[in-house]
Residue, then its C-alpha position, 0 to 999 in steps of 0.5 A: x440512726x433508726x435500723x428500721x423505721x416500722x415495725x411488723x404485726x405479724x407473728x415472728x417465726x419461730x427460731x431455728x438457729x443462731x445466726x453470725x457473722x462480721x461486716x466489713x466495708x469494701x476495704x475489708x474494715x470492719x464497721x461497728x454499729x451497723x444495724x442487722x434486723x429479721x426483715x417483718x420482724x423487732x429483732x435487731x441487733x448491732x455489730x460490735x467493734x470488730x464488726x461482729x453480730x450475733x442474732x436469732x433468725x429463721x432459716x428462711x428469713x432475710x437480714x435486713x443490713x444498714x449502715x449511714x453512707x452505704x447501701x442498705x441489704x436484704x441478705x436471705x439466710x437460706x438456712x446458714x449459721x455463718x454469713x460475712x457481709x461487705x457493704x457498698x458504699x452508696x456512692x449513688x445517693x452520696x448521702x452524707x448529711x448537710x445541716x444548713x441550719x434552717x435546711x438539711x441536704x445531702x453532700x450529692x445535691x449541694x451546689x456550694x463550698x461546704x466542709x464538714x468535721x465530724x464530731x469524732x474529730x473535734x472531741x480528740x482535740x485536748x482544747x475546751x475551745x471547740x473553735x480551736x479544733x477547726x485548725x487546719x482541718x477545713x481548707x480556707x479557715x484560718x484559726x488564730x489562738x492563744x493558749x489562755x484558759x477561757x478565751x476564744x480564737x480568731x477564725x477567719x473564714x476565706x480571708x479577711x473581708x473588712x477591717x474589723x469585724x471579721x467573725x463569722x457567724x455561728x448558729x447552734x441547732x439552728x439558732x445564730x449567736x455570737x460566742x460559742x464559748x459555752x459549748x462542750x466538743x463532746x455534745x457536738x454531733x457535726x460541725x458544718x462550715x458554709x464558705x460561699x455565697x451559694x451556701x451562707x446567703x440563706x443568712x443574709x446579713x450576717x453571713x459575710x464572713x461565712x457560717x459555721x454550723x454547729x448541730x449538737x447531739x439528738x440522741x437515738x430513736x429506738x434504742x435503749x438508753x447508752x452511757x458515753x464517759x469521756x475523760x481527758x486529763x494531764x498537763x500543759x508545759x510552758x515550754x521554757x527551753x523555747x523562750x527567748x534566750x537572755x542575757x545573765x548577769x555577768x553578761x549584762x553588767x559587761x555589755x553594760x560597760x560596753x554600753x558606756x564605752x559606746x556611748x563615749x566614742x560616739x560623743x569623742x568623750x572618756x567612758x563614765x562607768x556609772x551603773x549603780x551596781x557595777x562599779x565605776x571601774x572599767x570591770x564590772x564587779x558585783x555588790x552584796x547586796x543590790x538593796x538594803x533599805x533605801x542604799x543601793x550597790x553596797x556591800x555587807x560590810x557598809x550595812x547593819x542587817x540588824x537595824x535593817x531587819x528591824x526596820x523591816x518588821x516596823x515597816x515591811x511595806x517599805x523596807x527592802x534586802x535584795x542580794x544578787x542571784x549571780x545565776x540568773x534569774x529565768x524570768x518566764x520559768x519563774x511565772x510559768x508552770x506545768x499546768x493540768x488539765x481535765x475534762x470530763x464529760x458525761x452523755x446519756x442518750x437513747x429513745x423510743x420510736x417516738x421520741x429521742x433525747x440526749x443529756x450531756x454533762x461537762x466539767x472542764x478544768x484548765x490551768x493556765x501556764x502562766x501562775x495563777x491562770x485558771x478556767x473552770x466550765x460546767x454545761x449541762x445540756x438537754x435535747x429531746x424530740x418528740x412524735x406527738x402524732x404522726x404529722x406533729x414533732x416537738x422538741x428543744x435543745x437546751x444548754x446551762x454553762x457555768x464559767x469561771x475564769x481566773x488570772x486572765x491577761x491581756x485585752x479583748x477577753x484575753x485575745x490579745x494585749x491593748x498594750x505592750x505592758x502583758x505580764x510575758x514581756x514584763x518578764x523580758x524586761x526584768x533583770x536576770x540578777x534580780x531574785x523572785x524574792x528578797x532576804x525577807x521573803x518579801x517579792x523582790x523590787x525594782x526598787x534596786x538602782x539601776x534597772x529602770x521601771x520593769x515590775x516584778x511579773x511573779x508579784x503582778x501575777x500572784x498578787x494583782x491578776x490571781x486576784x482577777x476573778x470573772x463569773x458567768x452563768x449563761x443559758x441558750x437555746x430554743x423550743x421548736x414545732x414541726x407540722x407536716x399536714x401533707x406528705x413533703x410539706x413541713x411547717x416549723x416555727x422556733x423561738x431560741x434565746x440565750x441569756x447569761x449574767x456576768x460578774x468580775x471582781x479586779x483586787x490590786x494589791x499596794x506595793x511600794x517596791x516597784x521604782x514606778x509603785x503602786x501606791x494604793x490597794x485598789x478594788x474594781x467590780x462589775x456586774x452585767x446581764x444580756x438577753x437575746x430572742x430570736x423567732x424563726x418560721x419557716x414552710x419548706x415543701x420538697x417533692x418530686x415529679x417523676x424526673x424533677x425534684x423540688x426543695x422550697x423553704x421560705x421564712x420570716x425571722x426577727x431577733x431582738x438584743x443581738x449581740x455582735x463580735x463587738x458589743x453585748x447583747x441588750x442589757x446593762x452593767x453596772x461597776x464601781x471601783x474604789x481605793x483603799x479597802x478597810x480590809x485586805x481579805x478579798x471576803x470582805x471587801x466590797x465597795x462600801x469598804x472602799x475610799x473615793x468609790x465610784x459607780x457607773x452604769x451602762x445600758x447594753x443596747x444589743x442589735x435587733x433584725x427583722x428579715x425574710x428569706x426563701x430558698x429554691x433548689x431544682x433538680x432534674x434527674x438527680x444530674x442538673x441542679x439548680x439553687x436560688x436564693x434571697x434575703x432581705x434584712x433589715x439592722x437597727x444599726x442604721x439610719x431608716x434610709x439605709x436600713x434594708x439589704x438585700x442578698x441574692x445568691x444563684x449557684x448551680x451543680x452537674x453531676x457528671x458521673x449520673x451521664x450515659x456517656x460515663x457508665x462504662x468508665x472506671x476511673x471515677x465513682x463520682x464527678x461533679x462540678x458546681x459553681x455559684x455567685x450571690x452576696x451577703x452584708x456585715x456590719x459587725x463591727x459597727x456600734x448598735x448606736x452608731x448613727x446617734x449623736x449622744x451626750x453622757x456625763x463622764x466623771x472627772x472629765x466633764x467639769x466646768x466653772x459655770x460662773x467663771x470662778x476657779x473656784x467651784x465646778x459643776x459636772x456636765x455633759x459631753x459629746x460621747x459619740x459623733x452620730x452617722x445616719x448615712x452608714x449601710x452595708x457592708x457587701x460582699x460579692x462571692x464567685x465560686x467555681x468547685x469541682x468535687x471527684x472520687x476517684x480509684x474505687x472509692x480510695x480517693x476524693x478530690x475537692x477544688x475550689x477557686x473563689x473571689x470575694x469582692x466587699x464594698x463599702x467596708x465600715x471603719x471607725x475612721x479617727x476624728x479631728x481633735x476639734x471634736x473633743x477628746x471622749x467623743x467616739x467616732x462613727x462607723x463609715x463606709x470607707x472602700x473596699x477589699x478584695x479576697x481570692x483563692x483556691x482550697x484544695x483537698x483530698x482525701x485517700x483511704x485504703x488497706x495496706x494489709x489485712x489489718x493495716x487501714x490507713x486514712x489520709x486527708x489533706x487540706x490547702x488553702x491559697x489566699x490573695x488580699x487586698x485593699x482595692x478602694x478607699x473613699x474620697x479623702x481617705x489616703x491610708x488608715x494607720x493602725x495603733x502605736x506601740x512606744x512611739x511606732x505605729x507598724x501597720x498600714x490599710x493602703x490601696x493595693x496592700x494586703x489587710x495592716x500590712x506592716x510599714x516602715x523603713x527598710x533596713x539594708x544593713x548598718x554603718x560600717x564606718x564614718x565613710x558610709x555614713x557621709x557618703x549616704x544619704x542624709x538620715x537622722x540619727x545616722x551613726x557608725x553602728x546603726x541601722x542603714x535605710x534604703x532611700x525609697x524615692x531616690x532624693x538623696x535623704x531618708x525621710x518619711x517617703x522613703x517608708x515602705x510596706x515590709x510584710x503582711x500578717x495575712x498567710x498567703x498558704x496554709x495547711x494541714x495533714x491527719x494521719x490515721x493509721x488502723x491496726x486491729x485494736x489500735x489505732x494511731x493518728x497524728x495531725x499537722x498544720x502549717x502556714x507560709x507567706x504571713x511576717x509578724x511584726x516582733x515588738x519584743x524586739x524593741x525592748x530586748x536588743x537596745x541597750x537604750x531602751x528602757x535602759x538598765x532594763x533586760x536584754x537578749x542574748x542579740x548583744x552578744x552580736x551587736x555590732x562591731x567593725x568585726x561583724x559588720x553587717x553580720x550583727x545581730x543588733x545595731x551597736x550596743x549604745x544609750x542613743x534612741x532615734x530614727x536610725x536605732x530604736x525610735x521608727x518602725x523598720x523591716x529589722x522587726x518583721x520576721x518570717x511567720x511561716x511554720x510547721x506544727x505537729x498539732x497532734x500525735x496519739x496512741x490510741x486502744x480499744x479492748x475487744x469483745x472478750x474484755x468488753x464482755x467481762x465487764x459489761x461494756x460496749x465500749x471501752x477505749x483509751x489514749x495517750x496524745x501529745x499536743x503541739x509538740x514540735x514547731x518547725x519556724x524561724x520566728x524568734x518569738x515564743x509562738x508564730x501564731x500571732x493574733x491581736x485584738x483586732x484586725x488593724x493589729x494582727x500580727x503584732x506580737x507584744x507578749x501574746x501568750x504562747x500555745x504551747x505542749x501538753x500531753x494527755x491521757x483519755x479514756x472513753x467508756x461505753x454502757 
């Protein structure tokens, strides 16, 4: 901030004394940094953390006091040596900056729903990830994340407007992009959200979704060049005392028996107790040895362990001497860990007054709480600004980032699991009497009888995903030139880009333990690289006319290679895979050391807009203001028939307070209304191909017998995607009525919003019939439309409690209806992904976005009685599941399924805490969710006794079903049988609640005043303890209820997610 932007040619008068004093708001807290200078003069000065100056002035001379936010002051010093200032804040001018992206605008004049985090709010968070820092801070975002190293969070801003591609869109320093996963919270100056129409519109095309504008640091004018040092490190804890509990040894082989003796009464037969390790007695015993090279369940006295140890050094592959750990093995301690974490960042900034720069560096070192789950990040970052005349500016931001990452699980990046099959749900399906290792340090196998086909998770995370290994070196940025040949009108043009190179290395190691082995080592590499340019010009004219204010901007932008939530930017990738490398040294291995290699590349497409837009806001007397905009786009992704959208938007703003009828009031300080309507488009979630037919050669799958013989085959081409030159836009319509207060002398804001948001013509890749043939991709189609609506309420209050005792409080609610309102003709539903044969999730007319869908559970059998007197239902048995029969024909059939819950909160929330006394400070930070089910697919692999039998099971046994607990039981009866009325259909037993409340964050903080920070040549020197996600209030069974997925259709389904879980910090920030 620049204290005074010219500077004298007087001579200074000479000095007479010193002058001092502090400055303090009109709380009586002190402000740190506030700018004095002796007004016709270069002498200045800062207050320090106290609010304390010390300067040289005249006994004549004038104080010239500023701070960002309040009124500035010309304090006459009248021969004083002491003078204390208290600054007013400018509550006229409300005059807290706005960054649009393309446009600045102060909080006064805006007509739209826009949320601001400042940048010290992000950079007290402990997570790299500079999205997951938004949770619960801005009402109407919702931030779904998981605590994997090196992934990105869902942000869903007002709702979920389409079944896919629900992202919104991030611009840095003005330029759009598509991940944000390169930038470091500590070189963020301001994060701005535009959840409207009134404000994202000026995106057109792709700010259905709304935008988050992220400004990174410009470094100072007229300031000598600062050093900021930031260090955060400790630990992650995996939080094994919240795991799902499970059965132990003991406990399994006897509801093993029970199982049996189910099993038999259910079929009028005598039990048969033939567990391979349990006995064939009615009492289970235990052997010595669950394995001992190829004989299973036999005790010490029926083996030679020296001819086995032999055959074990002859063939270590295949031989195997498993004990039983009677204990109990705690499968995810076993593959958890207390994982550090570090992050250290270094800022340079300063300037002259004409010119600034900023200079940030980053190093960021996160171990994942799974073994072998790692990121390290480097950014390197440089902004500079330059007066080359007075009329020319030139400047650049540039950011460098190098990304490792290590060990990652799961789909789509790491944000969920493609399947059930994730290394966390292997560990609730590993038998509890199974050790981590053999007799002969070997990983114990599943080879053992008796236990079905989990797969020892230590040996898949060390051996197979510890081998995983992705690098990325990306660059982004933009050079820009501003021209302002007459006072009030700007010229500016900016070219940006971002370009990155990634490769990843999979190794999988041979293991023959496993009942389901591995039978080869294989080795897969891959290689690609992206490009993306975008060139934005733009004229922006703001003037006033006596009473009449005036802000016109209009430009022209083109990008090339975009990249999309769903696909990379332009480029290609190559990748090869291979078995059996002549080497097992990862060095070494590569794909000409491979058998059967096979390479294939890709062309990376990316997506490319040509657009133009304009901007008018008009103002009369700072009390009326008007805003219209429009935009028109056009997207390579379409056919030329439906190329082109256009996106208007109008929304307008009363500032009650500045009207003669409220001067004499003092309830409030500021009163504002505003509202605004207009519309954007989408298409995210759409392939850049998609309105081509295409044909490709895919090995293995595309052979045919040219001459009709069986005995030779030629490759061919097949139809890889089904073109549809008919898709256009998606449209989202916003309504948006914000009422914006202070209130209680500046102690209190209010800001409340009701909205509506109306998209048409949602894109979906609706499946296709098998005719088509099995490897061609479906198209993107325009299939209905999707309704969002509701209220975000926020307030903030701030105060003293005493002298010394500052308090701030901000809360933040969101309220939110969705729902899908149309399909197309033809189009009844649109079912989600299956899991073992059930498919949770529904897209029906008048449900909420993959609603959860199935049978209703209203109890269980309690006796032959109620199962004759029932309505038919397969599978129906004392014991089991009892459904409700929906349509009333008297049998449960398909009909009867219903919709059972939604994924999407219908509330949520969250809470800072900030308390200030003197030196320290304390904060803490909640947020919450309420009205959202998940659906827990665990559950289907740990409260059967037939799924995957033999496999481990949760501590729900214990409280299965009997005659005694009834409808009580915690699982149906423990039997084998899998059909409709047990394990085999999708039911409400599944959904549970979601809602939940978490302490997200809770810190001691302490800086060192002036006498310390003098002694050591500081100006800043603080340092902090906080713990993170400490406490979680919920009735969800499951490791975390914040439950994602790896795409809209299957949020909420929880196959393993990995958890968020504690960690506890310490920092340390040092100013020089």
């Amino acid at each position: 901030m620049r204290a005074n932007s010219k500077t004298s040619t007087k001579a200074e008068v000479p000095i007479q004394n010193v002058v001092t004093g502090t400055i303090v708001d009109s709380f009586g807290v002190p402000l740190p940094g506030a700018n004095v200078v002796v007004q016709g003069t270069t002498r200045g000065t800062q207050t320090d953390f106290d609010g304390n100056f010390s300067i040289e002035a005249d006994g004549n001379a004038v104080l010239v006091v500023s701070y960002l936010g309040y009124v500035t002051q010309n304090v006459p010093v009248n021969g004083r040596s002491s003078i204390n200032i208290t600054m007013a804040e400018d509550s006229q001018a409300l005059d807290e900056v706005i960054v649009t992206g393309y446009t600045t605008e102060t909080k006064r004049e805006t007509t739209a729903a826009v949320s601001i985090v400042k940048a010290e709010e992000l950079a007290a968070i402990p997570s790299g990830n500079v999205e997951q820092q938004l949770a619960g801070r801005v009402a109407g975002v919702t931030v779904v994340t998981n605590g994997q190293p090196g992934t990105a969070s869902q942000i869903r801003v007002r709702g979920f407007g389409a079944f896919g591609g629900n992202e919104p869109l991030y611009v840095v320093d003005g330029v759009p992009i598509n991940d944000i996963s390169f930038l470091n919270p500590d070189d963020i100056e301001t994060t701005t959200v535009l959840k409207d129409a009134a404000a994202a519109s000026i995106y057109g095309a792709r700010a259905a979704n709304g935008v988050i504008v992220y400004t990174t640091k410009p470094g100072r004018r007229d300031r000598k060049t600062e050093i900021n040092i930031n260090i955060q490190t400790g630990v992650t804890d995996p939080n094994v005392a919240g795991s799902p509990a499970m059965l132990n040894p003991q406990q399994m082989a006897e509801y093993t028996h029970i199982g049996y003796r189910n099993n038999a009464a259910a079929t009028g037969t005598t039990p048969q107790y033939t567990h391979p390790q349990y006995g064939n007695q009615a009492t289970p015993t235990f052997p010595d040895y669950l394995h001992a090279d190829g004989q299973n369940g036999v005790s010490a006295s029926d083996i030679d362990l020296a001819q086995i140890r032999a055959n074990y050094e002859a063939d270590p592959e295949n031989v195997f001497l498993i004990r039983p750990n009677l204990r109990g093995t705690n499968w995810y301690k076993e593959i958890t860990r207390l994982a550090p974490a570090t992050r250290i960042s270094l800022g340079f900034n300063g300037g002259t007054e004409n010119g600034r720069f900023y200079v940030g560096l980053g190093l960021q070192s996160l171990d994942g709480v799974l073994l072998e789950n790692e990121q390290d990040r480097v950014t390197a970052r440089f902004n500079s600004e330059f007066d080359l005349t007075p009329w020319l500016v030139i400047g650049e931001n540039f950011q460098a980032t190098y990304n490792s990452v290590r060990g990652q699980t799961g789909g789509n990046g790491g944000l969920g699991i493609a399947n059930d099959e994730s290394e966390i749900l292997s560990a609730y399906r590993m038998p509890t009497i199974l050790p981590v290792f053999d007799e002969f340090g070997s990983y114990a196998s599943t080879r053992a009888a008796g236990f079905n086909n989990p797969r020892n998770p230590v040996r898949r995370l060390v051996q197979d995903r510890g081998n995983d290994q992705a690098f990325s070196v990306s660059a982004f940025g933009n050079i820009y030139a501003a021209l302002t040949p007459i006072e009030g009108l700007t010229i500016r043009t900016s070219l940006g880009g971002s370009y990155y190179n990634f490769t990843n290395r999979d190794y999988n190691y041979r293991y023959l333990g496993d009942s389901e082995p591995q039978a080869s080592f294989s080795f897969n590499e891959g290689s690609e690289y992206g490009f993306q340019w975008i060139w934005t010009n733009t004229v922006n004219y703001n003037q006033t006319f006596g009473k009449h204010g005036i802000k016109v901007i209009a430009g022209i932008e083109a990008i090339e290679g975009a990249a999309t939530p769903t696909t990379a930017a332009r480029g290609r990738r190559i990748q090869g895979s291979g078995i059996n490398p002549f080497s097992t040294d990862l060095d070494y291995v590569n794909l000409q050391t491979v058998t059967s290699p096979v390479v294939q590349s890709f062309i990376r497409k990316g997506v490319n807009f040509s657009s133009l837009f304009g901007k008018l806001d008009y103002n009369f007397d700072e009390k009326y203001y008007v805003t219209g905009v429009i935009r028109r786009d056009g997207s390579s992704v379409f056919g030329e028939n439906n190329r082109y959208g256009t996106f208007p938007a109008v929304s307008g703003a009363w500032r009650i307070i500045a009207e003669p009828f409220m001067e004499n009031q003092n309830i409030f300080q500021d009163l504002k209304v505003r509202g605004g309507w207009g519309q954007m488009g989408n298409s995210n979630n759409v392939n850049p191909a998609n309105q081509f037919s295409l044909a490709a050669l895919d090995i293995g799958n595309t052979i045919y017998p040219i001459d009709g013989q069986n005995s030779g085959a030629n490759e061919g081409f097949a139809t890889s995607r089904i073109g549809n030159p008919d898709a256009k836009w998606e449209t989202s319509t916003t309504l948006n009525i914000g009422f914006d207060a202070t209130i209680l002398n500046n102690h209190v804001d209010i800001i409340l919003d009701w909205w509506k948001k109306d998209t048409e013509d949602l894109l979906f890749q609706v499946p296709l019939p098998g005719v088509t043939g099995a490897y061609a991709a479906a198209p993107s189609r325009n299939v209905g439309a999707m309704l969002n609506q509701g209220v975000d309420f926020q307030i903030i209050g701030r105060g003293n409690l005493s002298e010394d005792l500052y308090f701030t409080v901000t809360l933040n609610n969101s309220f939110l209806k969705n729902e899908v309102v149309r399909f197309a003709e033809g189009i009844e539903f649109l079912d989600g992904p299956g899991y073992r044969g059930i498919f949770p999730t529904r897209n029906q007319v008048g449900r909420p976005l993959s609603s959860f869908f199935g049978y209703q559970v209203t109890g269980y059998f309690n006796s032959q009685a109620e199962v004759d007197a029932a309505p038919t239902q397969d599978g129906a048995g004392v014991g089991r599941f009892r459904y409700a029969d929906i349509n009333g024909d008297g049998a449960i059939t398909p009909d009867d399924r219903t919709y059972l819950g939604d994924p999407v909160p219908e509330y949520s929330g969250g809470a800072v805490i900030n308390l200030q006394y003197k030196q320290l400070t304390f904060e803490t930070y909640w947020n919450w969710v309420a009205g959202v089910e998940i659906f827990n697919q665990g559950k289907w692999f740990r409260d059967f006794f037939g799924t995957f039998e033999g496999s481990a099971k949760g501590v729900n046994a214990l409280r299965s079903w009997t005659p005694e607990l009834g409808n009580n039981a915690a699982a149906p009866i423990w039997e084998s049988a899998s059909n409709l009325s047990t394990s085999g259909a999708s039911n409400s037993w599944y959904v549970e609640s979601g809602d939940y409340i978490r302490l997200q964050r809770i810190a001691l903080l302490w800086n060192f005043g002036d006498d310390v920070l003098n002694s050591l040549g500081l100006k800043k020197f603080e340092f902090g303890l906080s713990a993170n996600n400490v406490w979680t209030i919920t009735k969800y069974s499951g490791l975390d209820p914040v439950v994602g997925g790896d795409a809209d259709t299957t949020f909420g389904v929880d196959v393993g997610n990995y958890p968020v879980t504690p960690s506890y910090l310490f920092n340390i920030n040092i100013g020089l």
